[in-house]
C-alpha positions as CSV (number, residue, x, y, z in Angstrom):
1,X,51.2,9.4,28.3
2,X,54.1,11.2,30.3
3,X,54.7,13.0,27.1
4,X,50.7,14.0,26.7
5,X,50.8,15.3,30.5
6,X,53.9,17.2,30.1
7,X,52.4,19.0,26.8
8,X,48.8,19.8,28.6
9,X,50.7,21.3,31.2
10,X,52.7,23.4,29.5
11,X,50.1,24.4,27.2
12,X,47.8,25.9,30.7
13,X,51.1,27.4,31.4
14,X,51.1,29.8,28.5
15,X,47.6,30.7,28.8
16,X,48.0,31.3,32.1
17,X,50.6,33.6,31.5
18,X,49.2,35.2,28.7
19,X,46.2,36.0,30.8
20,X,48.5,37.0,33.8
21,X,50.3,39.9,31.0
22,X,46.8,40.8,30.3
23,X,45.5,41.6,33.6
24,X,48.9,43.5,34.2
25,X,48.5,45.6,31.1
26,X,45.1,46.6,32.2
27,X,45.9,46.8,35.4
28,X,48.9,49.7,34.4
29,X,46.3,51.2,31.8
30,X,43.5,52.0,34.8
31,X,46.4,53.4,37.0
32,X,47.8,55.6,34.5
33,X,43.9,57.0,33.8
34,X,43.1,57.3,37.2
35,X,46.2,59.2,37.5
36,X,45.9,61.8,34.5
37,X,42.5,61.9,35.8
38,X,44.2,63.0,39.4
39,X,46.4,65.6,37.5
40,X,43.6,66.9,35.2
41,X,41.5,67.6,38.5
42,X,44.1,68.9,40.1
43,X,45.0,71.1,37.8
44,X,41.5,72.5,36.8
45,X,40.9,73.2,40.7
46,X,43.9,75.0,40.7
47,X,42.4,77.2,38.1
48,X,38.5,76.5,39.0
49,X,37.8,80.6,40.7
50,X,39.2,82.1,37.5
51,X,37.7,79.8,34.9
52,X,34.4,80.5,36.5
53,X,34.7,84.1,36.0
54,X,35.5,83.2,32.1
55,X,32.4,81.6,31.9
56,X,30.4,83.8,33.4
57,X,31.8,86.6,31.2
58,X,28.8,88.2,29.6
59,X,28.4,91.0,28.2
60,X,25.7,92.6,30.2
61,X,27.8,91.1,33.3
62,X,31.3,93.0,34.4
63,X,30.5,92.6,38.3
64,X,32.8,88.8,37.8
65,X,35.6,91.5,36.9
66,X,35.7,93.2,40.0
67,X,38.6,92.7,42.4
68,X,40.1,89.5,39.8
69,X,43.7,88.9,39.9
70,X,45.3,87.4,36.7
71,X,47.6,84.2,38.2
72,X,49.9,82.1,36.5
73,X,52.0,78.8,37.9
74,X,55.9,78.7,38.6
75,X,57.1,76.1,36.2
76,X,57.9,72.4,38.5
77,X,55.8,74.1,41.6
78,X,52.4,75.1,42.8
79,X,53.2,78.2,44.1
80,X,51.3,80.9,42.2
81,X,52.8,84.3,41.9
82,X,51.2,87.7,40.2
83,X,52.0,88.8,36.6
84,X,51.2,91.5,34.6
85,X,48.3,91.5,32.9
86,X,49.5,92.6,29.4
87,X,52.2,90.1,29.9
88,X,49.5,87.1,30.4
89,X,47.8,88.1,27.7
90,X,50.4,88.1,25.6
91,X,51.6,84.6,27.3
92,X,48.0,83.2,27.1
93,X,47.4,84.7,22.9
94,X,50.0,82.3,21.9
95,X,48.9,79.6,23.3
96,X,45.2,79.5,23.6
97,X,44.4,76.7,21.3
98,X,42.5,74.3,24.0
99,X,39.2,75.6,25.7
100,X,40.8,76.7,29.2
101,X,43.2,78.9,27.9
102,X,40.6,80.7,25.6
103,X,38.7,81.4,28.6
104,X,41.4,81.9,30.7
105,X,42.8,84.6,27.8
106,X,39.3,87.0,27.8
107,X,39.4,87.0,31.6
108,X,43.1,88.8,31.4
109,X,41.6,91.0,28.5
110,X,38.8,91.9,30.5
111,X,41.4,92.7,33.3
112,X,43.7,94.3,30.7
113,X,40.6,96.5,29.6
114,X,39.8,97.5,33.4
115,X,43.1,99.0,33.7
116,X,44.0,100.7,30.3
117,X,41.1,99.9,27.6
118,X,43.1,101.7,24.9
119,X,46.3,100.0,25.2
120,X,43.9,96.3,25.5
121,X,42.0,97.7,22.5
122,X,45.0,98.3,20.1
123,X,46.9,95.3,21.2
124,X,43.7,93.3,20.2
125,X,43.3,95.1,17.0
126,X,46.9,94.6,15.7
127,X,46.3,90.6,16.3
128,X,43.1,90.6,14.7
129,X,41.5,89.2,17.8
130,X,38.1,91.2,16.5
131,X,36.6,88.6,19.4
132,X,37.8,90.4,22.9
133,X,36.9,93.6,21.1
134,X,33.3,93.4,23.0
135,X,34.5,92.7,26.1
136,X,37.0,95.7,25.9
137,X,34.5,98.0,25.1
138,X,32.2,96.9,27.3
139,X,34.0,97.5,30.2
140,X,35.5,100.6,28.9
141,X,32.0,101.9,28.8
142,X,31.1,101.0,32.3
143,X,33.9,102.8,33.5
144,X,32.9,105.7,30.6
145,X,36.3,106.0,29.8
146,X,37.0,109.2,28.2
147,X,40.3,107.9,26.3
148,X,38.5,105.2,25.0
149,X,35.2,108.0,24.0
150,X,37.9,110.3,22.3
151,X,39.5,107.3,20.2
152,X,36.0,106.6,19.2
153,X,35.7,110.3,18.0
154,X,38.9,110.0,16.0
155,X,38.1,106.7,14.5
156,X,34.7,107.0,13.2
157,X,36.3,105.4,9.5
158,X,37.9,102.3,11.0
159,X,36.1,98.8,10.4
160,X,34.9,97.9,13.8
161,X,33.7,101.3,14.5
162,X,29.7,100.7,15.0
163,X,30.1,97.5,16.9
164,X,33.0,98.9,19.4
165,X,30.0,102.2,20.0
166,X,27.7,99.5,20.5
167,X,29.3,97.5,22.7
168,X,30.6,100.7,24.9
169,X,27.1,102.2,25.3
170,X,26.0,98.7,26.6
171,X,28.4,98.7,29.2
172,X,27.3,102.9,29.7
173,X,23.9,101.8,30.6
174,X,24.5,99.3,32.6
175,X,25.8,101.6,34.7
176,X,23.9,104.9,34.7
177,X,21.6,105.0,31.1
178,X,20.9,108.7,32.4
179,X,24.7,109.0,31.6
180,X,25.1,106.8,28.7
181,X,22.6,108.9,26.7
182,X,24.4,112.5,27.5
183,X,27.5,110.9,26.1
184,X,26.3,109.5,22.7
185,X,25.1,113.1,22.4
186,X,28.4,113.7,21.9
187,X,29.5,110.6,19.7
188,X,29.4,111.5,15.5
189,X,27.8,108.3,14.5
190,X,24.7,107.5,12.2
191,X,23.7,104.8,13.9
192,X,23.0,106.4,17.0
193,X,19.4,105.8,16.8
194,X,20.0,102.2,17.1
195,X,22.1,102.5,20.1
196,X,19.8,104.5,21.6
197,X,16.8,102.2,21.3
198,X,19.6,99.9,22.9
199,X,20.4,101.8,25.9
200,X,16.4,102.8,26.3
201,X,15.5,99.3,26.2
202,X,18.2,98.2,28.9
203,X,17.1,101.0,31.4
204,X,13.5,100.1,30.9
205,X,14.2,97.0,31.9
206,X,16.2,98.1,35.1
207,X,13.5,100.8,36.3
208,X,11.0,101.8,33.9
209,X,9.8,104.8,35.8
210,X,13.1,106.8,36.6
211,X,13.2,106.2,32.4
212,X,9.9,107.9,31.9
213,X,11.0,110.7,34.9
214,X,13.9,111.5,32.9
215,X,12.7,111.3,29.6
216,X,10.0,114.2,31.0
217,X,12.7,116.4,31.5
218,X,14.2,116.8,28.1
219,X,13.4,119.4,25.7
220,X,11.1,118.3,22.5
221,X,13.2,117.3,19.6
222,X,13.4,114.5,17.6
223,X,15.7,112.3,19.8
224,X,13.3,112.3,22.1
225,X,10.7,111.3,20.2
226,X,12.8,108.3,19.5
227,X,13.9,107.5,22.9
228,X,10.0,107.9,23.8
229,X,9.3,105.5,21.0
230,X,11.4,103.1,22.3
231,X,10.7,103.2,25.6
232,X,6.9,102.8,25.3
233,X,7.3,99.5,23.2
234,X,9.4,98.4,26.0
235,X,6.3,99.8,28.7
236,X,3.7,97.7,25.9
237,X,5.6,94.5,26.4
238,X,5.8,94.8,29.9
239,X,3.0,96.7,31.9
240,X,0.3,97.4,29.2
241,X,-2.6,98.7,30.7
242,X,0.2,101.8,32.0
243,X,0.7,102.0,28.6
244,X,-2.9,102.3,28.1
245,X,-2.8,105.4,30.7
246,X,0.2,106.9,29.2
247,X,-1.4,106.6,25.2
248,X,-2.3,110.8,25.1
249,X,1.3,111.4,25.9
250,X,2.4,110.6,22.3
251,X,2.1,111.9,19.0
252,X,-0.3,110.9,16.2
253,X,2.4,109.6,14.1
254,X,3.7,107.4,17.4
255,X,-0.3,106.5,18.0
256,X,-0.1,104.9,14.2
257,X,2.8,102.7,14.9
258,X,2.1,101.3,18.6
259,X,-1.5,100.9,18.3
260,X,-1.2,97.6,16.4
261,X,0.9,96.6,18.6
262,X,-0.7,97.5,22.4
263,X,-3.8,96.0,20.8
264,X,-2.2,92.7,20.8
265,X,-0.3,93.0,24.2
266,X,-3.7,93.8,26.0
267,X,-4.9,90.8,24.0
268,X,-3.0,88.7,26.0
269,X,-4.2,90.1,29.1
270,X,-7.9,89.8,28.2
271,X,-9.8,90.0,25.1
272,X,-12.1,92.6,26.5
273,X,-10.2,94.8,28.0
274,X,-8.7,95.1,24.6
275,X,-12.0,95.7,22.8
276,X,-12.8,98.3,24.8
277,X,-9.7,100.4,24.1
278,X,-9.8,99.7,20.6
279,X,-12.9,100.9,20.3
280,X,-13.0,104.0,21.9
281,X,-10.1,104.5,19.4
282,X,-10.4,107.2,15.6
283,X,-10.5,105.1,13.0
284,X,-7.3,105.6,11.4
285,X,-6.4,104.0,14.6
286,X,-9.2,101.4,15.2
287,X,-8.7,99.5,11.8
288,X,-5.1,98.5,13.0
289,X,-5.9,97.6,16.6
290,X,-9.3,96.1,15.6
291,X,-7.5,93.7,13.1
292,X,-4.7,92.8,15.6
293,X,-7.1,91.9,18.1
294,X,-9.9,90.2,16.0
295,X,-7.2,88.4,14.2
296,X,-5.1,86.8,17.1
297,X,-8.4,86.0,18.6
298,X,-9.9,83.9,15.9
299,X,-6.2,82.2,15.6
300,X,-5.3,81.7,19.2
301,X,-8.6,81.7,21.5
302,X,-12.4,80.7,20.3
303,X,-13.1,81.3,16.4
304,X,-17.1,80.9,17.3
305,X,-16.6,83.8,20.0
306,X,-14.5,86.5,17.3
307,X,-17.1,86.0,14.6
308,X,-19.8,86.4,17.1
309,X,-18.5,89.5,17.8
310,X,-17.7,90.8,14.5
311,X,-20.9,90.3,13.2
312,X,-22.5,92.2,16.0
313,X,-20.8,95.0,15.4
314,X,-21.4,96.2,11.7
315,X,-19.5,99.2,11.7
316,X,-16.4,97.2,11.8
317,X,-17.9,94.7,9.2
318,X,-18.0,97.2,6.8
319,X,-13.5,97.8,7.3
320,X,-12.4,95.8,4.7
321,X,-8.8,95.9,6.6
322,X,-10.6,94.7,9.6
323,X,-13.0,91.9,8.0
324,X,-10.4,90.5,6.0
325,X,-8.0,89.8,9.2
326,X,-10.8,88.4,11.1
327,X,-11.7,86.4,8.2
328,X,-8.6,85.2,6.9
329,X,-7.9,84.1,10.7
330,X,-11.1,82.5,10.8
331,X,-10.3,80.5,7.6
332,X,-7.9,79.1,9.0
333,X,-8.5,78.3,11.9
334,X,-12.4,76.9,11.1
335,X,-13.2,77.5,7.7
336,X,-16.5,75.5,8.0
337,X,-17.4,77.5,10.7
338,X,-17.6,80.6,8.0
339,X,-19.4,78.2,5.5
340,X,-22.1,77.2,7.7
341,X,-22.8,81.1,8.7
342,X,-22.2,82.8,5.5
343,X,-25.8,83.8,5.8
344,X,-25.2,86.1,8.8
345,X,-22.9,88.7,6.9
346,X,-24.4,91.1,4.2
347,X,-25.2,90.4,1.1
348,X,-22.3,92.5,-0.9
349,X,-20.0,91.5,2.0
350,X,-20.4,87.8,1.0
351,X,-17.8,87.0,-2.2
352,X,-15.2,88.6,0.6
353,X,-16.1,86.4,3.0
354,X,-16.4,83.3,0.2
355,X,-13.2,84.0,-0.7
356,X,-11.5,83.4,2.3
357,X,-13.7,80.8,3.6
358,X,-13.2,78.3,0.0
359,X,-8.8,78.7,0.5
360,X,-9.4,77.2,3.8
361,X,-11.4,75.2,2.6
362,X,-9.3,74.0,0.1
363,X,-6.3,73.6,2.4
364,X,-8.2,71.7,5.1
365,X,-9.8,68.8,2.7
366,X,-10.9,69.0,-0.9
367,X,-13.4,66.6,-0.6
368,X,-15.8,69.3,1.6
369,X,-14.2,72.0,-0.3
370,X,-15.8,70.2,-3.6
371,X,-19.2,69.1,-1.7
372,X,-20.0,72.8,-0.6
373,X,-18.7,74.5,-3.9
374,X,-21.8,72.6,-5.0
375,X,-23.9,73.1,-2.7
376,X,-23.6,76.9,-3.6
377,X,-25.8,78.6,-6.6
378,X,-24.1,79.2,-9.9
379,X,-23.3,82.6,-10.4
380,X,-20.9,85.2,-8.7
381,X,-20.6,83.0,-5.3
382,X,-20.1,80.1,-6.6
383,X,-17.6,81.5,-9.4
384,X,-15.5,83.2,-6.2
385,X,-15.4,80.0,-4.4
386,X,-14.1,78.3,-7.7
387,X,-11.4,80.2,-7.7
388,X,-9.7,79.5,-4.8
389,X,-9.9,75.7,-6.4
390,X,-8.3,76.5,-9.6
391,X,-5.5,78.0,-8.2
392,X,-4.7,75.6,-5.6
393,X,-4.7,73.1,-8.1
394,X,-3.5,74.8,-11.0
395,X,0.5,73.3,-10.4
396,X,-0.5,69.9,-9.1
397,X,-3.7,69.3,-11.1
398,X,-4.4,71.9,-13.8
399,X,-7.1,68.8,-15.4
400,X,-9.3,69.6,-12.3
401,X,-8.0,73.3,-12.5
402,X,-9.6,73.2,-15.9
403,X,-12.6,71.6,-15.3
404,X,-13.2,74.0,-12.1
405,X,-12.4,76.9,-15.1
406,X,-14.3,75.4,-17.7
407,X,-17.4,75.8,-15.1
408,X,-17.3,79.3,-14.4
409,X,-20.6,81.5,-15.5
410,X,-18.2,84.4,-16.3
411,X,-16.9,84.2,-19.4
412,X,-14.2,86.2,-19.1
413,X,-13.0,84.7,-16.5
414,X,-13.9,81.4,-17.7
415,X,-11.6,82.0,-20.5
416,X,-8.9,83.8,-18.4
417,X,-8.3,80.9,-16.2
418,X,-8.9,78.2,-18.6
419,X,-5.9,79.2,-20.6
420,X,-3.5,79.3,-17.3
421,X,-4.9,75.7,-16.7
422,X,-4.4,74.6,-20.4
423,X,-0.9,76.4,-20.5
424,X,0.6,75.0,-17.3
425,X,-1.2,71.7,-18.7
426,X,0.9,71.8,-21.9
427,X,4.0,72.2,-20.1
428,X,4.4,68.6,-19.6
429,X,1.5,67.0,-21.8
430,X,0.4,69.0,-24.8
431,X,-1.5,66.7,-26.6
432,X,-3.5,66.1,-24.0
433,X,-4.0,69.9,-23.1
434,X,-4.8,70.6,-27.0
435,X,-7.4,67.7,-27.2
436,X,-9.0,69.1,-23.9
437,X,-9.0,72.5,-25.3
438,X,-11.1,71.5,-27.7
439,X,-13.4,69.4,-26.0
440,X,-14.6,72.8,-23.7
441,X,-17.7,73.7,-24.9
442,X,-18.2,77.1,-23.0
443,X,-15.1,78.3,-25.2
444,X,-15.8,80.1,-28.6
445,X,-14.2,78.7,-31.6
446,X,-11.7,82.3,-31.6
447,X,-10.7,81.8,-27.9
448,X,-9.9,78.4,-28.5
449,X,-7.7,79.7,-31.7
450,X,-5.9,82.0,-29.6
451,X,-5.1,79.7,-26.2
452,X,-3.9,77.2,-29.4
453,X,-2.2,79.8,-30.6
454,X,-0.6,80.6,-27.1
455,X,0.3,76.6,-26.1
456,X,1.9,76.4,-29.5
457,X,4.0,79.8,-28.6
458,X,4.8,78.1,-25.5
459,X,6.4,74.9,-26.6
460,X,8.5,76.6,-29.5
């Protein structure tokens, strides 16, 4: 019994000590977190005001830059004492494999870039570190550095040519775009046009008006044309009905292009207000606008409402640009809603209309689709509306393709399309494409020769 007690004892002994390591082992594990947790802090507060500036490194944002000193810490202290800039870059480029020093690395770039651009810019280049090359030029463009706008001159060849100009007259406009666009006069680069649009469209966006004052005082040539191009799309977007007042102020060729376009921003403002400027619109540029605005409003607003109007107003009925938007749009938005008032539109206007109306149809559900295909009379209509049936079935049923083929009063096109049934038929069950083939009794015997002719052709 003595023996019994002695083992039990023992026995709670060595749990008790096994749990007693346990909690000790934990116990060292949670102080060592908290304390790399202590140090991490630490340290990232140490270095909190310049990683913020990192982050907030954009480019369309160089005010962070301003007044930014680039730091470093003594090695066994936490006194902080200045370096140069080129030296911490070159400090933080071979070591920037963790996300601090990454960021840490463009904000001494960007400082670099503030105090010699070319020197950053070449020492950037010769690592291959194509990814500060934006910031560099950014800021060297806010500053218009000449240096950096002859080396741009002289390297018109070199591989990161377009996106340093790019990035340069970014930074240009951000501070005076008046500026910025005298100087790319003065840049040899074909893509100017595109940084142009780019520097237009970022002072628009600052103050539309001084844009449109200066623009008024340059001569007539065709970079102003472009720059005027430009900057209207930006006034469309923004304040289209001064747009609307500013419209005689550009050339027919400009009137082509935008109208689609300030048709559908007014739109959004109010469909009637749209209408009425579209149609005191020529017609070369009605049909565009008219379309636009008819189409986005059967799509986006009240189908019943858009074909309401449409069929009030037969002048435009008779477009065939502008009745096939609105009708398309209609389609699919309500296609029964065409199918119930197919009556309303004009006779020689109604395959058009069929057309449209039997796709959506189709898409929508095939059961109506088939129930209104017969509800129609046999002839041209009800041909038209078949044919939106054959071809949406044609890959994944060309039996029902046939048999909507097969129907057809034409008979050429009843021949036409019942070989591109039988044919995509045959191309995974001849047999029973050839013994449909010649049950069709609308075929002639020759027709059927030559689609047996063609099937046979087709699987040799």
């Amino acid at each position: 019994m003595g023996i019994k007690y002695q083992a039990d004892a023992e026995l709670i002994f060595s749990h008790r000590t096994v749990l007693l390591i346990l909690l000790c082992v934990l116990l060292a594990f949670f102080a060592g977190f908290a304390t790399h947790k202590l140090m991490y802090v630490s340290a990232l507060s140490s270095q909190q005001y310049s990683s913020e500036l990192a982050v907030s490194l954009r480019a369309d944002d160089t005010h962070a830059l301003q007044n930014t000193k680039v730091i470093t810490l003594e090695e066994g202290s936490g006194k902080q004492k200045p370096v140069s800039t080129e030296k911490h870059v070159k400090q933080l480029l071979i070591r920037d494999d963790d996300f601090l020093q990454a960021e840490r690395l463009k904000l001494s770039i960007a400082e670099w870039a503030q105090q010699n651009p070319i020197d950053a810019l070449n020492f950037s280049l010769s690592k291959q570190r194509y990814e500060l090359l934006q910031t560099i030029a950014f800021i060297a463009g806010s500053n218009f550095d000449e240096a950096f706008i002859a080396w741009l001159n002289k390297n018109s060849a070199h591989s990161q040519y377009a996106y340093l100009v790019h990035a340069f007259f970014q930074g240009a406009a951000k501070t005076s775009p008046s500026k910025a666009l005298e100087v790319l006069e003065s840049i040899d680069d074909d893509g100017r046009d595109l940084v142009r649009t780019t520097v237009i469209e970022m002072w628009a966006k600052q103050d539309i008006q001084t844009a449109y004052d200066w623009l008024a005082q340059q001569p007539q040539s065709i970079s102003r044309r472009d720059m005027q191009l430009g900057l209207f799309q930006q006034l469309i977007q923004h304040e289209p009905m001064r747009a609307v007042a500013e419209w005689g102020s550009l050339t027919n060729g400009q009137k082509q292009q935008l109208a689609p376009i300030l048709a559908e921003s007014l739109f959004k403002e109010d469909v009637y207000s749209a209408l009425d400027w579209a149609e005191q619109l020529p017609k070369q540029l009605r049909t565009g606008a008219m379309a636009t605005i008819l189409d986005a409003w059967a799509e986006r607003d009240i189908p019943e409402a858009a074909l309401d109007y449409l069929l009030t107003q037969p002048e435009l009925l008779h477009e065939p640009e502008i009745l096939s938007a609105a009708v398309a749009s209609l389609s699919r938005q309500s296609p029964q809603l065409l199918t119930e008032r197919l009556d309303e539109f004009p006779h020689k206007l109604k395959l058009q209309v069929i057309e449209h109306a039997a796709s959506g149809m189709v898409d929508s559900s095939v059961d109506d689709y088939e129930r209104w295909l017969q509800s129609l009379p046999e002839g041209s209509m009800r041909d038209q509306a078949s044919l939106a049936g054959i071809n949406a079935q044609l890959q994944k049923n060309p039996e029902q393709s046939l048999a909507l083929a097969g129907s057809l009063s034409d008979d050429y096109l009843r021949a036409i399309y019942a070989e591109g049934a039988l044919l995509q038929w045959a191309s995974f069950n001849p047999q029973a494409a050839m013994a449909a083939l010649y049950s069709l009794d609308r075929l002639s015997a020759e027709q059927k020769q030559i689609i047996e002719k063609k099937i046979q052709q087709e699987l040799n």
